[in-house]
C-alpha positions in Angstrom: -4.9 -28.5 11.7 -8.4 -29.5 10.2 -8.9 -30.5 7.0 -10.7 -27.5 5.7 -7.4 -25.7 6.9 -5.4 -28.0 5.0 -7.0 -27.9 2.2 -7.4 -23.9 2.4 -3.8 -23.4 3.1 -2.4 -25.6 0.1 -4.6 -23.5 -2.5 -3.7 -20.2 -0.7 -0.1 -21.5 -1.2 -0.1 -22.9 -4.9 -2.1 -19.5 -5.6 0.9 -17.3 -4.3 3.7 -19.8 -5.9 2.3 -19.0 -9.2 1.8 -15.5 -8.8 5.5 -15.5 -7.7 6.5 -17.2 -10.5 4.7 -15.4 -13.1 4.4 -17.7 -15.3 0.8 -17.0 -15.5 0.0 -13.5 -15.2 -1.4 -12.7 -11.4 -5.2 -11.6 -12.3 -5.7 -15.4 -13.7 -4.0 -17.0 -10.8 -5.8 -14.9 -8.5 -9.2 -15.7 -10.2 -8.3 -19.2 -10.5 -7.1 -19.6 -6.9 -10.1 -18.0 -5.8 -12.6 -20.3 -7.6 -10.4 -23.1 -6.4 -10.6 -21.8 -2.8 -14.8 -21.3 -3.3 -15.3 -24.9 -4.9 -13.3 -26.2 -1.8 -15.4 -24.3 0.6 -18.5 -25.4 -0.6 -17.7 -28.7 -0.9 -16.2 -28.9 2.4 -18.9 -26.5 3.9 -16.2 -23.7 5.4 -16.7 -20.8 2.7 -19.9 -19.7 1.0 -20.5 -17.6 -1.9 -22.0 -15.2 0.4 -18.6 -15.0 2.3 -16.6 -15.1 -0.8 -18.3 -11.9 -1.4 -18.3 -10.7 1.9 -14.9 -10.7 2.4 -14.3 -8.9 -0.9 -13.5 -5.4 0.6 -15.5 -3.0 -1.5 -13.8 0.1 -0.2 -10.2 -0.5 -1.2 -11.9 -1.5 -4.8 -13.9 2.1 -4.8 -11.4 3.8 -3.7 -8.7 2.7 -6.4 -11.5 2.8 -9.1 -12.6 7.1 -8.1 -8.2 7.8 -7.6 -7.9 6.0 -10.9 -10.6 8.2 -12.9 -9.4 11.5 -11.5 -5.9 10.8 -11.9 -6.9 10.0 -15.6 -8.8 12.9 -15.9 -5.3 14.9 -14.8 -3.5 12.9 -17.2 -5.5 14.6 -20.2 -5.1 17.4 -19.2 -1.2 17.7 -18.9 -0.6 18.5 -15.6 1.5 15.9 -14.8 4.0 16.5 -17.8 3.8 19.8 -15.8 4.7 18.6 -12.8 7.2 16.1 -14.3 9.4 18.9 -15.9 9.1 21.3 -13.2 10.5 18.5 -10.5 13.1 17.3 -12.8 14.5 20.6 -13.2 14.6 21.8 -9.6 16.3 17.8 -9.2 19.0 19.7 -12.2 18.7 15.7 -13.6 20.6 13.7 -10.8 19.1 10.7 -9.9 19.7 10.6 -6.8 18.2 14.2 -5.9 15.2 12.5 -7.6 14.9 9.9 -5.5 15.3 11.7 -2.5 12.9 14.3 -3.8 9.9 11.7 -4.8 11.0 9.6 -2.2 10.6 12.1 0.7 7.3 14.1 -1.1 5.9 10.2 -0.9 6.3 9.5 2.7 5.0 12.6 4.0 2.1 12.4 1.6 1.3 8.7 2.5 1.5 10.3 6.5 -2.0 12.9 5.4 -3.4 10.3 2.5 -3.4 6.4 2.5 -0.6 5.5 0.5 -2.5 3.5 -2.4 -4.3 7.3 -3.2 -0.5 8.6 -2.5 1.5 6.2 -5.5 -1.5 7.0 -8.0 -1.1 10.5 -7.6 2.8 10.3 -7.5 3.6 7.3 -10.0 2.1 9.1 -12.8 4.8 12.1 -13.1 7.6 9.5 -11.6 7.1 7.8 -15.1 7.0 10.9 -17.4 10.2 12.8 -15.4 12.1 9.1 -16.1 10.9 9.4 -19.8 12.0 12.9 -20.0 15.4 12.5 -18.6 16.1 8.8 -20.8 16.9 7.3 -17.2 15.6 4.5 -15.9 12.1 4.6 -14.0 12.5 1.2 -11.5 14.2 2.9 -8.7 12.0 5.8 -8.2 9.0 4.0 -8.6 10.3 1.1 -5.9 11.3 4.2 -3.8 8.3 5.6 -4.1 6.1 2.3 -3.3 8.9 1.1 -0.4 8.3 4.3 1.7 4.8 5.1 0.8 4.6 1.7 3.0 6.4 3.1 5.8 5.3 6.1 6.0 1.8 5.4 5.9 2.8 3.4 9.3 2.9 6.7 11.4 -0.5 7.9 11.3 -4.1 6.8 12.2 -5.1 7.6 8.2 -1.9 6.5 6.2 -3.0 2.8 6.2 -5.7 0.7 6.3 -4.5 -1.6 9.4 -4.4 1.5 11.0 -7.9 2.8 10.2 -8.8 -0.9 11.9 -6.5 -0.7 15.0 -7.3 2.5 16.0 -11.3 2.1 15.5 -10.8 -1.4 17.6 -8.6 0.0 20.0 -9.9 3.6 20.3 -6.8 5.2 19.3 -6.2 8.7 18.2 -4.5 10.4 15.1 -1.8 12.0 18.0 -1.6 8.6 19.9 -0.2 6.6 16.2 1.9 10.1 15.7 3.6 10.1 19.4 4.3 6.3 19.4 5.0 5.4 15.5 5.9 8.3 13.9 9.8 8.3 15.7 10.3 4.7 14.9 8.6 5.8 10.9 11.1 8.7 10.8 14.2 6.4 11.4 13.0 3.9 9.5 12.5 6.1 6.4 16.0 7.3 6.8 17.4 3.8 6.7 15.4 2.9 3.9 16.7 5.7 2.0 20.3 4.6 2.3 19.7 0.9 1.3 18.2 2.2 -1.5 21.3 4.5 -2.4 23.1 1.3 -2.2 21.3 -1.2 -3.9 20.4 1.0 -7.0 24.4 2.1 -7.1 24.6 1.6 -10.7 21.1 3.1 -11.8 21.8 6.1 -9.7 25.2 6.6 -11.6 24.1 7.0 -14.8 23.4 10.8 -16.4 20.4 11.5 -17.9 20.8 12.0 -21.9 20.0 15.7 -22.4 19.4 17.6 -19.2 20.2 20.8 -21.0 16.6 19.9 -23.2 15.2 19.7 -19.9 15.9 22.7 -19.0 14.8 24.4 -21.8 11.5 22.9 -21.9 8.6 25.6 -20.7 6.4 23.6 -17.5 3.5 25.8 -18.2 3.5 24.9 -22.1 2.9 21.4 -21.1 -1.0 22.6 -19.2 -3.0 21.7 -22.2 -6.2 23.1 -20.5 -5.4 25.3 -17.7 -9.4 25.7 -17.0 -9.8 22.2 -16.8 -6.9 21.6 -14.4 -8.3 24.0 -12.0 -11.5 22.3 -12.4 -9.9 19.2 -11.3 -7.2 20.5 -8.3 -10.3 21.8 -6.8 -12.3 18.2 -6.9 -9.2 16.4 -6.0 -8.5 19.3 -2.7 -11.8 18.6 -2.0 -11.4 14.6 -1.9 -8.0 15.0 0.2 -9.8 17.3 2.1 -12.7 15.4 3.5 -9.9 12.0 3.7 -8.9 13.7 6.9 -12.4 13.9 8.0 -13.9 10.6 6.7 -14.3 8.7 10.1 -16.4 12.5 11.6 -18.7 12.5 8.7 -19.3 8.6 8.6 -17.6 8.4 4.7 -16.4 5.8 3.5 -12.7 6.8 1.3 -14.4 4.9 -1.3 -17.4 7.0 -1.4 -15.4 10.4 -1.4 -13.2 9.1 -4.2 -15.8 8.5 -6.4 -17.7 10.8 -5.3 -15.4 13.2 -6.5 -14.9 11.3 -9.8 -18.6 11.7 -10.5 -18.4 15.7 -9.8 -15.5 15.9 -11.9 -16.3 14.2 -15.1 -19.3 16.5 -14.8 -17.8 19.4 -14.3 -14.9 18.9 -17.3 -17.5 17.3 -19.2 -15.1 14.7 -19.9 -15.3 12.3 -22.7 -16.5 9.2 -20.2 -15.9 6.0 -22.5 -12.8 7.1 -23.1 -11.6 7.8 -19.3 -13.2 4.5 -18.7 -11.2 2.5 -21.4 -7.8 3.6 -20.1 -8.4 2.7 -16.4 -6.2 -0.5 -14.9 -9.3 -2.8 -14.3 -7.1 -5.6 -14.7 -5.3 -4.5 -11.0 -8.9 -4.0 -9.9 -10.2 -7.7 -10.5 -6.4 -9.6 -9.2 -8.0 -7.6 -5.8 -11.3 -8.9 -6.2 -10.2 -12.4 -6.4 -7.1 -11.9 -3.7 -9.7 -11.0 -1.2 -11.8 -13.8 -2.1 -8.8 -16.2 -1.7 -7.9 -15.0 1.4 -11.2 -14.8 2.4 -11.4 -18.4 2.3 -8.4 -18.8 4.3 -9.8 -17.0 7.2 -12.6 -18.4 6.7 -10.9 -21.6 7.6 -9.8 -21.0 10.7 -5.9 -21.0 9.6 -5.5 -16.8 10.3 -7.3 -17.5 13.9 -4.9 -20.8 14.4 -1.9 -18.2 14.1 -3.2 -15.7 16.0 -4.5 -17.9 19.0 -0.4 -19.1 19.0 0.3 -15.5 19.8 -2.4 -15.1 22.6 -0.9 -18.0 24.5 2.5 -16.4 24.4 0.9 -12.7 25.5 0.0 -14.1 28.7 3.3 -15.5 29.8 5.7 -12.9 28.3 4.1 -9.5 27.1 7.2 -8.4 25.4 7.9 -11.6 23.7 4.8 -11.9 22.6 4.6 -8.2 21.1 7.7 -9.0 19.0 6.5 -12.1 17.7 3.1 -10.5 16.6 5.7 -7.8 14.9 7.3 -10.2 13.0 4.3 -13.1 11.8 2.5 -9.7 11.0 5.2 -8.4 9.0 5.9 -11.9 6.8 2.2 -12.6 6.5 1.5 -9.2 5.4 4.9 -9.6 3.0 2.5 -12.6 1.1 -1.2 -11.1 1.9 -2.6 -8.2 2.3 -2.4 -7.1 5.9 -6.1 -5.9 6.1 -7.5 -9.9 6.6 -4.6 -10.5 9.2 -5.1 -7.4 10.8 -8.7 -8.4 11.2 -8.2 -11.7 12.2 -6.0 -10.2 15.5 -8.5 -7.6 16.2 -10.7 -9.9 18.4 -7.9 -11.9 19.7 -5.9 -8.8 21.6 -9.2 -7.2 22.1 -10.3 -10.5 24.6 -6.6 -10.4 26.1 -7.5 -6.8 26.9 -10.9 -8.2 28.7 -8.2 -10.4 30.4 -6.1 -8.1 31.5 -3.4 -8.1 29.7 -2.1 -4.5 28.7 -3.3 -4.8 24.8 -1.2 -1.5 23.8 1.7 -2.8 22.7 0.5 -5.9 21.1 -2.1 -2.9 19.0 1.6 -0.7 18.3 3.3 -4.2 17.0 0.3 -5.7 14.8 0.5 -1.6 13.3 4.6 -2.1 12.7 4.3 -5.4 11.4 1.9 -5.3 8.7 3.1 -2.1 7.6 6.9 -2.2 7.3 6.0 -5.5 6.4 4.1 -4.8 3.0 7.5 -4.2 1.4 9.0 -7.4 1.6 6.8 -8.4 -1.7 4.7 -6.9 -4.5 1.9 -8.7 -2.8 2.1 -6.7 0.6 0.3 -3.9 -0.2 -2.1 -2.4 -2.4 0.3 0.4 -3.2 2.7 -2.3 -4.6 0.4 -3.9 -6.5 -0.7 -0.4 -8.5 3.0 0.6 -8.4 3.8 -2.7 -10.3 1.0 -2.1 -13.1 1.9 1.5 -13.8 5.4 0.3 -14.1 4.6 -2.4 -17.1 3.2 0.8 -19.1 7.2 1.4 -19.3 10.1 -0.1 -21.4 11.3 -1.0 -17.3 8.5 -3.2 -15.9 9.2 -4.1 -12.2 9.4 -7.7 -11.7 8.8 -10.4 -9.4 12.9 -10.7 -9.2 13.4 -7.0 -9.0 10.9 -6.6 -6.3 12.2 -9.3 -4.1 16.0 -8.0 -4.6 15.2 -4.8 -2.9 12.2 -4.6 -1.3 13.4 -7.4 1.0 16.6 -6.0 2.4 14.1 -2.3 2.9 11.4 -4.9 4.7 14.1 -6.7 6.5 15.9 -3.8 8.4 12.9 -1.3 8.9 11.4 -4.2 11.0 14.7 -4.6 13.0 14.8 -0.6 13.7 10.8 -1.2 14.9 12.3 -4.2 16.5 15.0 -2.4 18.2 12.9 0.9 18.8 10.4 -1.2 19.9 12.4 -3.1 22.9 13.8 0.7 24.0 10.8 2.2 24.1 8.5 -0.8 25.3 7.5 1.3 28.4 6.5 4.2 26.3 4.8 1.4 24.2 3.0 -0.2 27.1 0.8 3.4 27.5 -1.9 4.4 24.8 
């Protein structure tokens, strides 16, 4: 290794070790690692400020910020307290039901919508059914992140990496459904179960009134039933054109916000104080996570990884497949997967010049960094949001809790892509 690469990799590693820690909250290590990683670069002439900004990706940051206003704009209005007692009654209070309710709802949504758009829409009314019922919110809202992250693996627009391997690779939406989306489907199931196991206890206990519950009237909760149809229309509209985005050259982040502007126009809302109750805090720990990492590509360290995996690709096609399945998925447990996923886009796509049959090393990058994601609250962006909504209630999610569960659901949905993966590697080798 260099020295920049030295040098890059121990800030990128004290950075996480604090965040892990939390012993200082994770926007100021973030910022602080990133400054760190920036004063390095320029001294050591391998990151610029230009790159720093560069490889801060705008998109994800729009398209958080336009998801965030609308779903605040819903908020006022009451339609998630809708919503919330409305599921919790068809659920009759169990738990459980709930889970596998929200749970379910999430993976198909995070299939049609990427699933950082999918846990602000969802977490919202997770936290006010929990509130309603006196039960405890952590294991529907881990749920909810957990297979938002896997099932975002089985199409072409549930995840960013995706988005990236199938413009690089010139894969369809029916190519990632017809390879991924049987390997998703057993994976969700398995998921599912570990989660009835390790939240045993939570699951058990019985919500304090569920006869209050279902006495309360959903549709007295709609505070302004003109201004929520207002808003279902913008927000149809935004899911709408997220299925089109790549045929009409849109950005998600344009669309999102897009279709913030139209709506606080349309509700005339009340903008200062929409704009005051946003998370900006989850905005700027992205801002300086994608500098951070930004410097460690910048380094050379992502490519020295990758290269390691090329070698093997050439020698044993299978091997190699797996092992990109497996550094993708812990790397994208401690970063987000979109710089690793770029960083391997030009590596498989020379192997392919080479001939070497890039399919399934394109299939295994997609497994990896998704199922991946939910080994920490690092992994995703999903888990990142999912973690901030969750310290607005008397059960924050933390570091400890995060790592107890998500771990185990990270651990065996990559051995059923593993497994999945070695019986189906002819199917795999096709496009």
């Amino acid at each position: 290794m260099t020295a920049p690469q030295i040098i890059a990799s121990i800030i990128f590693l004290v950075t996480l070790a604090v965040i892990l820690s939390e012993l200082v909250h994770r926007t100021t290590a973030a910022l602080l690692g990133a400054i760190a990683m920036l004063l390095a670069g320029t001294f050591m002439h391998f990151y610029t400020q230009g790159e720093a900004i560069h490889a801060i990706d705008f998109n994800t940051l729009g398209l958080l910020l336009g998801m965030m206003i609308l779903v605040q704009l819903m908020e006022e209005t009451g339609f998630f307290q809708y919503l919330a007692i409305l599921t919790g009654k068809r659920s009759g209070g169990n738990p459980w039901l709930l889970l596998v309710i929200l749970g379910t709802t999430t993976t198909v949504l995070s299939m049609a919508l990427d699933n950082v758009t999918t846990i602000i829409l969802i977490a919202p009314v997770t936290i006010l059914i929990a509130d309603i019922l006196g039960i405890n919110p952590i294991p529907l809202l881990l749920a909810e992140a957990l297979l938002s992250d896997t099932g975002g693996v089985a199409t072409l627009i549930g995840d960013p990496p995706n988005v990236i391997i199938g413009s690089a690779a010139n894969f369809s939406f029916m190519d990632f459904v017809t390879h991924l989306a049987p390997i998703v489907v057993v994976a969700w199931l398995l998921a599912l179960i570990i989660l009835r196991y390790l939240f045993r206890k939570e699951l058990a206990q019985k919500p304090k009134d569920i006869e209050a519950l279902m006495r309360l009237n959903e549709k007295e909760a709609l505070k302004d039933p003109v201004t929520t149809r207002k808003l279902l229309i913008v927000l149809g509209g935004v899911i709408l054109l997220f299925f089109f985005h790549s045929q009409l050259h849109l950005q998600p982040a344009t669309i999102a916000l897009g279709g913030a502007a139209v709506a606080m126009f349309w509700t005339k809302a009340k903008v200062e104080k929409i704009l005051n109750r946003l998370e900006w805090g989850v905005l700027l720990f992205f801002l300086a996570l994608f500098a951070l990492v930004g410097g460690l590509e910048a380094s050379g360290t992502l490519s020295l990884l990758a290269s390691g995996i090329g070698d093997l690709a050439r020698e044993n096609l299978l091997v190699a497949s797996l092992a990109l399945l497996w550094v993708a998925a812990i790397v994208s447990a401690v970063v987000d997967n979109i710089p690793f996923t770029i960083a391997m886009v030009p590596l498989i796509q020379n192997l392919g010049a080479m001939g070497v049959n890039a399919s399934p090393l394109w299939w295994a990058l997609a497994l990896g960094a998704g199922f991946g994601g939910n080994g920490t609250p690092l992994g995703s962006t999903a888990n990142v949001v999912t973690v901030s909504l969750s310290e607005k209630t008397r059960a924050p999610i933390t570091m400890k809790i995060w790592l107890k569960n998500g771990l185990p659901v990270m651990l065996v949905t990559c051995l059923v892509a593993t497994l999945m993966f070695v019986l189906f590697f002819e199917w795999m080798q096709m496009p």
